[in-house]
OpenMM code with the backbone's topology and positions (N, CA, C; nanometers):
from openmm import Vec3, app, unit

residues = "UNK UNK UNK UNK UNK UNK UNK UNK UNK UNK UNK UNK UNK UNK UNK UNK UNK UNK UNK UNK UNK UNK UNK UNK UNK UNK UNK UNK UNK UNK UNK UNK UNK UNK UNK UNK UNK UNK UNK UNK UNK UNK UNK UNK UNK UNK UNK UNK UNK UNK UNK UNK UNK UNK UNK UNK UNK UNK UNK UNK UNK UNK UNK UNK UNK UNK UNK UNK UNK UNK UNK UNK UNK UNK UNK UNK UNK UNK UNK UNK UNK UNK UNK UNK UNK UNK UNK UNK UNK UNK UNK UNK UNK UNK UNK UNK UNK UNK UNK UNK UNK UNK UNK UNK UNK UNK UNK".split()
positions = [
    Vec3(5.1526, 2.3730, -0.5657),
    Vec3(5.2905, 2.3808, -0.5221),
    Vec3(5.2960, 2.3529, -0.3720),
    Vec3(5.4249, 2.2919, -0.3287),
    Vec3(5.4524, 2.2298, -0.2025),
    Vec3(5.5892, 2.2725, -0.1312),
    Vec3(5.5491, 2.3943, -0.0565),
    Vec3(5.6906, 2.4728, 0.0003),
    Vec3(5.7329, 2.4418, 0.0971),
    Vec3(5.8601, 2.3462, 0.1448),
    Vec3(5.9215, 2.3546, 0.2313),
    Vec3(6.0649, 2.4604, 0.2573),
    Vec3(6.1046, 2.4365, 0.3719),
    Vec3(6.2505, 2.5012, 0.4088),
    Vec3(6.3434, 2.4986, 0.3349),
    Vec3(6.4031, 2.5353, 0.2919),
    Vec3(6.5284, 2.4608, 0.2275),
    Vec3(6.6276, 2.3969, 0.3523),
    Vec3(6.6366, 2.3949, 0.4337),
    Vec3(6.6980, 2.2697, 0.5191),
    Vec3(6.6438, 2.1687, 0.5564),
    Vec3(6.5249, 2.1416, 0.4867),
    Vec3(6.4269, 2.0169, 0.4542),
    Vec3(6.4300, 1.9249, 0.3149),
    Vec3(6.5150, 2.0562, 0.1886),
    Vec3(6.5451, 1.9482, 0.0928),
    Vec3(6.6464, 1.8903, 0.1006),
    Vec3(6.7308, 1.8770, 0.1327),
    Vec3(6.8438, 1.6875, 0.1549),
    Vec3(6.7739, 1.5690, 0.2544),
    Vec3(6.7162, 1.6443, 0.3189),
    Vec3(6.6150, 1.5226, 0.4365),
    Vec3(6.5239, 1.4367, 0.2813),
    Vec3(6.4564, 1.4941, 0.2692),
    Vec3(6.3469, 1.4728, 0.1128),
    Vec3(6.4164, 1.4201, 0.0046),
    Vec3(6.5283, 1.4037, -0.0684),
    Vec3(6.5904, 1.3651, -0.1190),
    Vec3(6.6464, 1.2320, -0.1139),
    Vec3(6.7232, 1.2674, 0.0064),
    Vec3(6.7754, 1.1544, 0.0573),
    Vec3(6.6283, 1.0132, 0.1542),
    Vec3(6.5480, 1.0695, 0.1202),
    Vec3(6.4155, 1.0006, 0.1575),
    Vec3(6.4056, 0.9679, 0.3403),
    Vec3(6.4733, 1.0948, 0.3648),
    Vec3(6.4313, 1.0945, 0.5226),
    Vec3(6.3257, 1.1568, 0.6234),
    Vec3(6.2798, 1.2342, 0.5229),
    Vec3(6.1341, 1.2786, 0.5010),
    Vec3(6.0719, 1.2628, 0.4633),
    Vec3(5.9430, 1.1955, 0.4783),
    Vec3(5.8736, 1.1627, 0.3680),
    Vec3(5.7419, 1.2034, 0.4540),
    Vec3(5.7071, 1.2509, 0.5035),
    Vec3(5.5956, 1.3165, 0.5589),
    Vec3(5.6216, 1.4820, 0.5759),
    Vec3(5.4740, 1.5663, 0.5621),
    Vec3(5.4864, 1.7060, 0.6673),
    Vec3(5.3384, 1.6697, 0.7384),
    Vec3(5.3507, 1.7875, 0.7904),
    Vec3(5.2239, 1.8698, 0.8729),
    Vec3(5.2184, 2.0197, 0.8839),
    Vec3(5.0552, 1.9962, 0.7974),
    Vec3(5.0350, 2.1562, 0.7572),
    Vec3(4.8854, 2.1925, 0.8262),
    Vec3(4.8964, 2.3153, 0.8507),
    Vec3(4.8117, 2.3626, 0.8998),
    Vec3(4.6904, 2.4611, 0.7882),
    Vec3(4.6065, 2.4075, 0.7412),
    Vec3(4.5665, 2.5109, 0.6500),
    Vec3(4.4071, 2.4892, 0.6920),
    Vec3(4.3126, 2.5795, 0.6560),
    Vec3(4.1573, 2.6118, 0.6260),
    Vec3(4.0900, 2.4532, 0.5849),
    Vec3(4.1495, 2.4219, 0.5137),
    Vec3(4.0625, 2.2750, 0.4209),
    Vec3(4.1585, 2.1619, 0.3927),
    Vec3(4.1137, 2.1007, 0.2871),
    Vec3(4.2118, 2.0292, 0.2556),
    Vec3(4.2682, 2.0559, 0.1574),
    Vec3(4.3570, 2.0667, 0.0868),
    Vec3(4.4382, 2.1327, -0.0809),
    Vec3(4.4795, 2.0550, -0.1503),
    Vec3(4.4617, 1.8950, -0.0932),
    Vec3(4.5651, 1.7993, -0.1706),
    Vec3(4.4931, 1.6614, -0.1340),
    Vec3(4.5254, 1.5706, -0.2764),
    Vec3(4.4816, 1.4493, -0.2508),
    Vec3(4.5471, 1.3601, -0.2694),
    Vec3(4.5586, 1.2194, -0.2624),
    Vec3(4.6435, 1.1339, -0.2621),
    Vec3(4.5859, 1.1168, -0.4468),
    Vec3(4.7580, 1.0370, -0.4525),
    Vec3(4.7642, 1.0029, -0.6181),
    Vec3(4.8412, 1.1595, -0.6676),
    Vec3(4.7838, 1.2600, -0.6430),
    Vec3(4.8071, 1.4196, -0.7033),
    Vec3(4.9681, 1.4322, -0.6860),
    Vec3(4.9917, 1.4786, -0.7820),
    Vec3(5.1377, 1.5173, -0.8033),
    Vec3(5.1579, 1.6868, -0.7945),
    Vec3(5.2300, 1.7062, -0.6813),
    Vec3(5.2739, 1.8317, -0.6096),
    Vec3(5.4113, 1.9229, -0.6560),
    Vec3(5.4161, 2.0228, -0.7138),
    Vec3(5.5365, 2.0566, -0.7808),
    Vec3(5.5951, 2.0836, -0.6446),
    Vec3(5.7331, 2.0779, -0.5635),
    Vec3(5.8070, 2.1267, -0.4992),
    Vec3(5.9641, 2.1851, -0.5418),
    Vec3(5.9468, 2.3504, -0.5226),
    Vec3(6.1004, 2.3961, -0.5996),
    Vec3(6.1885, 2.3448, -0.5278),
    Vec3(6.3225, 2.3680, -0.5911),
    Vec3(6.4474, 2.3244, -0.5644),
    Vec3(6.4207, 2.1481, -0.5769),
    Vec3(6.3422, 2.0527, -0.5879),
    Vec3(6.2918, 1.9588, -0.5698),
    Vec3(6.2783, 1.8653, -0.7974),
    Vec3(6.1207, 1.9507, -0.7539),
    Vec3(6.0741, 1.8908, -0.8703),
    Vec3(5.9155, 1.7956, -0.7885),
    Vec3(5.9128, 1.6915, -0.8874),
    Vec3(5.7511, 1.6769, -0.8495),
    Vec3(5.7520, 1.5705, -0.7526),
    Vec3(5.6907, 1.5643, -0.6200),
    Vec3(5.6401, 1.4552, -0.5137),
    Vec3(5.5212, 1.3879, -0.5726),
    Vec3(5.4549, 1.3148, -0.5074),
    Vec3(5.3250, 1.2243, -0.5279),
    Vec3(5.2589, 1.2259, -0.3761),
    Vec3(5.1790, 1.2578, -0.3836),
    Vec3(5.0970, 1.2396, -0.2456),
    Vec3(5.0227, 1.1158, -0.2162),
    Vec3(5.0941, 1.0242, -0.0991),
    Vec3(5.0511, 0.9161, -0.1208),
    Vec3(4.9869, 0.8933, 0.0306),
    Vec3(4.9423, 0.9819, 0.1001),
    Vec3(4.8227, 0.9693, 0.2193),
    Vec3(4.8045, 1.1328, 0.2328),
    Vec3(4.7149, 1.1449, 0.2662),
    Vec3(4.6664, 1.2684, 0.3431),
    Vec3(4.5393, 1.2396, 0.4297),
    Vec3(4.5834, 1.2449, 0.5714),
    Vec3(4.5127, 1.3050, 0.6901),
    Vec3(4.4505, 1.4036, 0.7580),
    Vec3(4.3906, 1.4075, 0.8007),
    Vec3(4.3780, 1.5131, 0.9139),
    Vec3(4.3964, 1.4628, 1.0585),
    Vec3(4.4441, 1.5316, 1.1198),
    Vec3(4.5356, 1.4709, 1.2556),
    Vec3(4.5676, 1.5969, 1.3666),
    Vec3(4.4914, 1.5838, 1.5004),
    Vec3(4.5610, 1.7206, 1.5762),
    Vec3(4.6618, 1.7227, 1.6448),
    Vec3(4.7067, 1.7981, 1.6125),
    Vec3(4.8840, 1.7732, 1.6901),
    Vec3(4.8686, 1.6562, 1.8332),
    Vec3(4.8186, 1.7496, 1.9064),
    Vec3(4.8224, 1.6627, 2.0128),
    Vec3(4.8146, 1.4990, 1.9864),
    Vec3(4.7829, 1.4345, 1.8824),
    Vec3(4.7918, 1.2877, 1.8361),
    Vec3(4.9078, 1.2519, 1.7364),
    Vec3(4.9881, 1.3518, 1.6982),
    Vec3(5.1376, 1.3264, 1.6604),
    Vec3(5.1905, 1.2933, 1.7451),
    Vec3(5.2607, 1.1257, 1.6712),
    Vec3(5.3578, 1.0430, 1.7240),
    Vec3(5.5289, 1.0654, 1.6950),
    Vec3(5.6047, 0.9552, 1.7732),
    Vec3(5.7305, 1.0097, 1.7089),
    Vec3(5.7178, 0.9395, 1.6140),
    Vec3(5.6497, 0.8263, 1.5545),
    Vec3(5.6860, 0.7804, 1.4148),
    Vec3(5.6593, 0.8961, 1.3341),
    Vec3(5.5585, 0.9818, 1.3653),
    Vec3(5.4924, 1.1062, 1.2533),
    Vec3(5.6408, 1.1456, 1.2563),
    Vec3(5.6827, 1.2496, 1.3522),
    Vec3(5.7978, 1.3144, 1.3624),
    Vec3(5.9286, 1.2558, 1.2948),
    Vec3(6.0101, 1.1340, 1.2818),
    Vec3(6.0646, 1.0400, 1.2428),
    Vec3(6.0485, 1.1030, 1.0811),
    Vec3(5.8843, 1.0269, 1.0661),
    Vec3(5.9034, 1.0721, 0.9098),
    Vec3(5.8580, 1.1903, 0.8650),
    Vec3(5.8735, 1.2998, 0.9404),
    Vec3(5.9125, 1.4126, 0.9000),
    Vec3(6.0490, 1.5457, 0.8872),
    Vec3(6.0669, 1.4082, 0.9627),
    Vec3(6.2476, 1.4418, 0.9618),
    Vec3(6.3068, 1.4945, 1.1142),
    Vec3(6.2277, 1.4565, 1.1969),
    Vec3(6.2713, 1.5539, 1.3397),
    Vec3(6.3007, 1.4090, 1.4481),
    Vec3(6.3707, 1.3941, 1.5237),
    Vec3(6.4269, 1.3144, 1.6122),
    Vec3(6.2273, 1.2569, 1.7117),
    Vec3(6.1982, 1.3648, 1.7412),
    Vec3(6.1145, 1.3174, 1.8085),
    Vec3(5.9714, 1.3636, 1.8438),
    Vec3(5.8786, 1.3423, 1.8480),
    Vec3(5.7869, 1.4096, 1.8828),
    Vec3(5.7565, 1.5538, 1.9612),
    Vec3(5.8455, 1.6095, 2.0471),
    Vec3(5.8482, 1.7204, 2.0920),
    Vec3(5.9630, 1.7872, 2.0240),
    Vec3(5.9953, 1.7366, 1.9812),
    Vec3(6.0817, 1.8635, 1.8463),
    Vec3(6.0123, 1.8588, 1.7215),
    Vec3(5.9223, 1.8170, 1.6788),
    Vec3(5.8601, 1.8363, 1.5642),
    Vec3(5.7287, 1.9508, 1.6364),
    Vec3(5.6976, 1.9277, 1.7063),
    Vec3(5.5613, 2.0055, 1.8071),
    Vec3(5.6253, 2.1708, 1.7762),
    Vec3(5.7981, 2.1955, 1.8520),
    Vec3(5.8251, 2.3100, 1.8655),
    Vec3(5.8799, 2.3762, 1.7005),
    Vec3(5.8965, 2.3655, 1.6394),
    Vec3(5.8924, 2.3490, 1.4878),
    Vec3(5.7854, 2.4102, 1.4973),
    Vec3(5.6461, 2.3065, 1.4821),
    Vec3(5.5555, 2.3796, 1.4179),
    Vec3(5.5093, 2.4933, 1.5075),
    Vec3(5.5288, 2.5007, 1.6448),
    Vec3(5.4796, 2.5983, 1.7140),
    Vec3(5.5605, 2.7642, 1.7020),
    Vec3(5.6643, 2.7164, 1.6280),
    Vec3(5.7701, 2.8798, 1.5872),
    Vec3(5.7221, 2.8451, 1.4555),
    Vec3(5.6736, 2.7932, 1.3749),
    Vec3(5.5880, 2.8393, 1.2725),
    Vec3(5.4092, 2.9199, 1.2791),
    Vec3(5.3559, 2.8723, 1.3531),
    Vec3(5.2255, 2.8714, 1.3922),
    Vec3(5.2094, 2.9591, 1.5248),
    Vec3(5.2665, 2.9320, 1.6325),
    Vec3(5.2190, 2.9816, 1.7235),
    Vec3(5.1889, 2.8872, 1.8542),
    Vec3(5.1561, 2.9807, 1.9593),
    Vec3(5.1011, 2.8799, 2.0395),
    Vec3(4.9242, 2.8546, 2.0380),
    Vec3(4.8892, 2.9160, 1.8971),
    Vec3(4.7223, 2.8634, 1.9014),
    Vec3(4.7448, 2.7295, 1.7667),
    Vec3(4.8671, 2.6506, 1.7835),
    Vec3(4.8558, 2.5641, 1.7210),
    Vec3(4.7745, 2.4494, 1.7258),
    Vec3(4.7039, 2.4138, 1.8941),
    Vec3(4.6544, 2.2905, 1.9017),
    Vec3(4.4560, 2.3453, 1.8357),
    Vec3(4.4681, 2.4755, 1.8541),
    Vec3(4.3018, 2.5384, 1.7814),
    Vec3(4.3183, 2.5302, 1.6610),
    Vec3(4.4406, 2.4753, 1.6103),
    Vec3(4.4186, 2.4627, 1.4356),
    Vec3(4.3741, 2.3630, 1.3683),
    Vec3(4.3551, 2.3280, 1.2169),
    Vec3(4.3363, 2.2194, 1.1296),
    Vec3(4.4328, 2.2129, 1.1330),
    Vec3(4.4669, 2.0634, 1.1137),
    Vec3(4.6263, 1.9866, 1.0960),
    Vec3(4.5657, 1.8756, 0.9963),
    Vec3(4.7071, 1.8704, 0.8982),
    Vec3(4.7009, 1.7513, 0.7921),
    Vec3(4.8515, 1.7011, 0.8427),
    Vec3(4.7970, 1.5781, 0.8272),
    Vec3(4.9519, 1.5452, 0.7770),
    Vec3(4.9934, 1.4993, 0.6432),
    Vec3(5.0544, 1.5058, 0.5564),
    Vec3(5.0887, 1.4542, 0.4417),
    Vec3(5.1819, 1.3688, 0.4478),
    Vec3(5.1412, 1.2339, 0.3491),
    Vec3(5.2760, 1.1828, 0.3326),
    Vec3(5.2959, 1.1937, 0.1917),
    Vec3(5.4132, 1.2031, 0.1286),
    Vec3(5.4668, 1.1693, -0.0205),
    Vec3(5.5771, 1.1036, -0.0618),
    Vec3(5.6074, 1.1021, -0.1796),
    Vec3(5.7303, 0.9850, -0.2511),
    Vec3(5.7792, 1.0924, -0.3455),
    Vec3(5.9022, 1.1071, -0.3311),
    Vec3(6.0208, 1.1498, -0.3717),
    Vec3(6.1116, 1.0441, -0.4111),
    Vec3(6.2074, 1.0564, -0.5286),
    Vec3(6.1428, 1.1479, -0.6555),
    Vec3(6.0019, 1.0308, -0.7041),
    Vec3(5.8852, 1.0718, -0.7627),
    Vec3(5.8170, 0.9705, -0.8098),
    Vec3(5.8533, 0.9793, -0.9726),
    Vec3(5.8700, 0.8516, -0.9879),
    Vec3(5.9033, 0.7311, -1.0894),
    Vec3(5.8258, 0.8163, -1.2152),
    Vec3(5.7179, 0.8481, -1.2184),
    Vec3(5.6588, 0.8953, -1.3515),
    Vec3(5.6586, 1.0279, -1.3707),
    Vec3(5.7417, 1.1088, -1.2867),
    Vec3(5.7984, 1.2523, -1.2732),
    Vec3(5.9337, 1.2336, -1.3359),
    Vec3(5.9927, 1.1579, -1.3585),
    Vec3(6.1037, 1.1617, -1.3811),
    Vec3(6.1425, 1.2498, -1.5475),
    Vec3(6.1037, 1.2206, -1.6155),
    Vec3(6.1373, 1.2791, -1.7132),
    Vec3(6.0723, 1.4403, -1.7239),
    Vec3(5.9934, 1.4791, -1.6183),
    Vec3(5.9432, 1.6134, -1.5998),
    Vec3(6.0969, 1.7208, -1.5422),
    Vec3(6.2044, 1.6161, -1.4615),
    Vec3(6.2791, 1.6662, -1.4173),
    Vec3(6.4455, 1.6901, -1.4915),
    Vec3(6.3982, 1.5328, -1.5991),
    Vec3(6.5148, 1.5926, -1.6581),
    Vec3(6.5467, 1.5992, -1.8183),
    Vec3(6.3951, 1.6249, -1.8347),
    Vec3(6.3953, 1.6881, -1.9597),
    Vec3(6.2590, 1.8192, -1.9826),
] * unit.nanometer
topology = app.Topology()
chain = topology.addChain("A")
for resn in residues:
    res = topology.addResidue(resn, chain)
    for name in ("N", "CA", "C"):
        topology.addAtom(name, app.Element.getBySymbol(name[0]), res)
């Protein structure tokens, strides 16, 4: 499972998101793998990185739904903290809705 905000699902929907960045221990996810997300239904993971903040661009930010590179930074830093740059960082990208999910969602 793949939890965002809920003021992140119409960005995702409307396909203005199509990336995050997560901070976790390892890696949890691979490309091809299909990710349940509630309120959503199923994504497709179609890159996964590892990437340290400090090398997030605004294209990253862009497609994660934030205007710019230092507003996606402070985001994750009122999520995380300020020992965000000592962390693992992924970035994910995925596809919403994917095409062979479809009937998972509406039947």
């Amino acid at each position: 499972m793949l939890l965002f905000k809920k003021k992140f699902l119409d960005a995702i929907r409307n396909g203005k998101k199509t990336q995050t960045v997560r901070i976790w221990p390892k890696r949890r996810l691979k490309v091809g793998q299909r990710e349940f997300v509630p309120g959503l239904g199923k994504v497709e993971i179609v890159g996964f990185d590892a990437v340290r903040p400090t090398d997030l661009t605004d294209a990253d930010a862009r497609a994660d739904g934030f205007e710019s590179r230092e507003a996606l930074l402070v985001e994750l830093r009122q999520i995380y903290g300020n020992t965000l740059d000592s962390l693992r960082c992924f970035k994910i990208t995925f596809r919403y809705p994917d095409a062979s999910t479809d009937q998972d969602r509406l039947g």
